[in-house]
C-alpha positions in Angstrom: -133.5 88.0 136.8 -134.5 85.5 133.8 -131.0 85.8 132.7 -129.4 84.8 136.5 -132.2 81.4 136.3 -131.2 80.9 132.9 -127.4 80.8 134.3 -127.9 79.0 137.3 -130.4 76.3 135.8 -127.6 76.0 133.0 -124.8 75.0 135.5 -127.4 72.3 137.2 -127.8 71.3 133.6 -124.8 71.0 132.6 -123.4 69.2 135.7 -126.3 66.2 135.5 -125.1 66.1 131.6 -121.8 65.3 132.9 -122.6 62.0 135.2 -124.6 60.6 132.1 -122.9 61.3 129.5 -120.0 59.0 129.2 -123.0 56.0 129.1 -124.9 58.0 126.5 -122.0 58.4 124.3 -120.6 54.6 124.7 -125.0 53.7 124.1 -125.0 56.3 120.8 -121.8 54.9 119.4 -122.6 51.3 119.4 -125.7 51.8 118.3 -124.8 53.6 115.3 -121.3 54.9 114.8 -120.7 58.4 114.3 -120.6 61.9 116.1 -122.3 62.0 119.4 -123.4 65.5 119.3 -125.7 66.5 116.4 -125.9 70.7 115.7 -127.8 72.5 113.7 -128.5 76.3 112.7 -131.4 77.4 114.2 -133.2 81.3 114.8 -132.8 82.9 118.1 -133.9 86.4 118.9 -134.8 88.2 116.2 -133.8 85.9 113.9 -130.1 86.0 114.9 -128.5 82.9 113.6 -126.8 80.2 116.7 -126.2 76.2 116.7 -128.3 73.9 118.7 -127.0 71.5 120.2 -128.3 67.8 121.0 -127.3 64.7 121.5 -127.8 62.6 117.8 -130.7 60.5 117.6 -130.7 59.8 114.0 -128.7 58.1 112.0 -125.5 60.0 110.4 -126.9 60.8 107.1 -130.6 61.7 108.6 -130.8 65.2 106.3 -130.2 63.4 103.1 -133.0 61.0 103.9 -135.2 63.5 104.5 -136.9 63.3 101.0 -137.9 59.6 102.0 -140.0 60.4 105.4 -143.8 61.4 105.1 -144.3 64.7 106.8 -147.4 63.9 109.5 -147.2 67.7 110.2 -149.2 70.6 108.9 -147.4 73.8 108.0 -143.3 75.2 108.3 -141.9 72.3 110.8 -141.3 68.4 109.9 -142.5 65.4 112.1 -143.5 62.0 111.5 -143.9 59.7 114.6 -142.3 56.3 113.0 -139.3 58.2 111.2 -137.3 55.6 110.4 -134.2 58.2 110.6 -134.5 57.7 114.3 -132.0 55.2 115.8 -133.0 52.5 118.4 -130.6 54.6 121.1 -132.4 57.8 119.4 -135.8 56.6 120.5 -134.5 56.5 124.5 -133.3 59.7 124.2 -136.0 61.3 122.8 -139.0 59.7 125.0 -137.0 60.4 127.7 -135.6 64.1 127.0 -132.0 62.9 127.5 -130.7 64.2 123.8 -131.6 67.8 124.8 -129.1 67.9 127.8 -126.7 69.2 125.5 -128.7 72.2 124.8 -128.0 73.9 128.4 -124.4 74.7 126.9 -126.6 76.5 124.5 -128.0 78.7 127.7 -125.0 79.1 129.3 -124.0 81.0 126.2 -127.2 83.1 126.2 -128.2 81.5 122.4 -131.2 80.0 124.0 -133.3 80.3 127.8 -134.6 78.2 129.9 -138.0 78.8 128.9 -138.9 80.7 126.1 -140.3 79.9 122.4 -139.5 77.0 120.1 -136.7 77.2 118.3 -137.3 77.7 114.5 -134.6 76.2 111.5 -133.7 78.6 109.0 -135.7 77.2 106.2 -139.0 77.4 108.4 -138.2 81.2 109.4 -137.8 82.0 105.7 -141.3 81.2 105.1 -142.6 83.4 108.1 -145.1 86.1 108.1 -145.8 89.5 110.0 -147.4 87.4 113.0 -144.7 84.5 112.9 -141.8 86.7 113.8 -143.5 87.7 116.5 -142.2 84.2 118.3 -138.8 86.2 118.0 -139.0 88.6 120.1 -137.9 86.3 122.8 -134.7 83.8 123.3 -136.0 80.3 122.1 -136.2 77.8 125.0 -135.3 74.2 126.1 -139.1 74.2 127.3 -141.8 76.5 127.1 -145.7 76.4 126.2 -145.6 74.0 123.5 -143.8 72.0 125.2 -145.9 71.2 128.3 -149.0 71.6 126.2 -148.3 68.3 124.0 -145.0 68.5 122.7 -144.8 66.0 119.9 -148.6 65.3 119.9 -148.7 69.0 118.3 -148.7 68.7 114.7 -150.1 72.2 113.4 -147.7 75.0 113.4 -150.1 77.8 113.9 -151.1 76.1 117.0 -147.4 76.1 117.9 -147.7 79.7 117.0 -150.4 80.6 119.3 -148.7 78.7 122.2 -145.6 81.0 121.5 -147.2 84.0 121.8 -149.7 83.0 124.8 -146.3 82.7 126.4 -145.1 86.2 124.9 -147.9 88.0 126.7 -148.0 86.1 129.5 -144.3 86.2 130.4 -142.9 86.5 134.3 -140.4 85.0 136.2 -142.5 83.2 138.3 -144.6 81.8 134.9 -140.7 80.8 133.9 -140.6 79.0 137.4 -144.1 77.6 136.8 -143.5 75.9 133.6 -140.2 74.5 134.2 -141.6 72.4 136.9 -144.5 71.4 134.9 -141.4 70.7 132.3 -139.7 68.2 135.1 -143.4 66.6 135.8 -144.0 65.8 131.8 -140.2 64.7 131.3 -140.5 62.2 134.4 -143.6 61.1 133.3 -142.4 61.0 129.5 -145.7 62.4 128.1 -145.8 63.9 124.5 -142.8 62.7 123.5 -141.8 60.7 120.7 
């Protein structure tokens, strides 16, 4: 049943991506040329290795700068609420939720759900303990505990942890229904995000 919603809320996804993305493309070019989709390797179930997909928000050579941004988080993930990396375009996208359309393709293909936990980068997952892989034994999401419980406003990764793992034990169909509205509410709104 979670994998029919996932499949169904992937199509819905992926057909809204379609009417905007021409106007997103033409808006990321100008703004800074380069790809329109930004990828990266990220950890799905139990660790198994898939590319995310997104639109790009930063500018094209965002990973080398990484060394020049302040990390305002706490723990084994990277955020800083002025990163400079972030593109005036970028900065739409991101308070509105826009550069994660791409990411149903990433359902549709069964690397990711609908809901489930966030999805970790390799480097973090390297560092991971006994209880951190626990967060694995589920498909990562496009939305899930963290992120109707503060999204971007959460800045320790245990917390993120714990969020995960509420969501673990607490898994159902209808709690899958449950957050992805609360997910629409917060996106509409455009609270948490940065």
């Amino acid at each position: 049943m979670k994998r029919c919603l996932d499949v169904l809320g992937a199509i819905v996804g992926l057909s809204l991506t379609a009417l905007v993305f021409l106007p997103i493309a033409l808006a990321i070019y100008l703004d800074n040329p380069g790809p329109i989709f930004y990828r990266q390797m990220r950890c799905g179930w139990r660790g198994q290795p898939f590319y995310i997909w997104k639109f790009r928000s930063m500018v094209v050579n965002a990973e080398q700068l990484k060394h020049t941004v302040i990390n305002q988080a706490e723990g084994h993930i990277f955020k800083n609420a002025r990163d400079p990396r972030i593109t005036r375009v970028g900065r739409l996208l991101r308070r509105t939720s826009l550069d994660e359309l791409p990411q149903f393709w990433n359902v549709l293909r069964g690397d990711m759900s609908l809901v489930g936990t966030r999805p970790p980068t390799v480097d973090e997952v390297k560092c991971y303990n006994s209880r951190h892989w626990q967060r694995l034994e589920v498909k990562p999401g496009m939305t899930g505990e963290w992120q109707v419980n503060g999204r971007s406003s959460v800045l320790k990764f245990e917390q993120i942890v714990d969020m995960d793992l509420r969501y673990l034990h607490r898994w159902s169909i209808a709690y899958d229904i449950q957050l992805i509205l609360k997910t629409i509410q917060i996106v509409l709104r455009q609270k948490g995000a940065c």
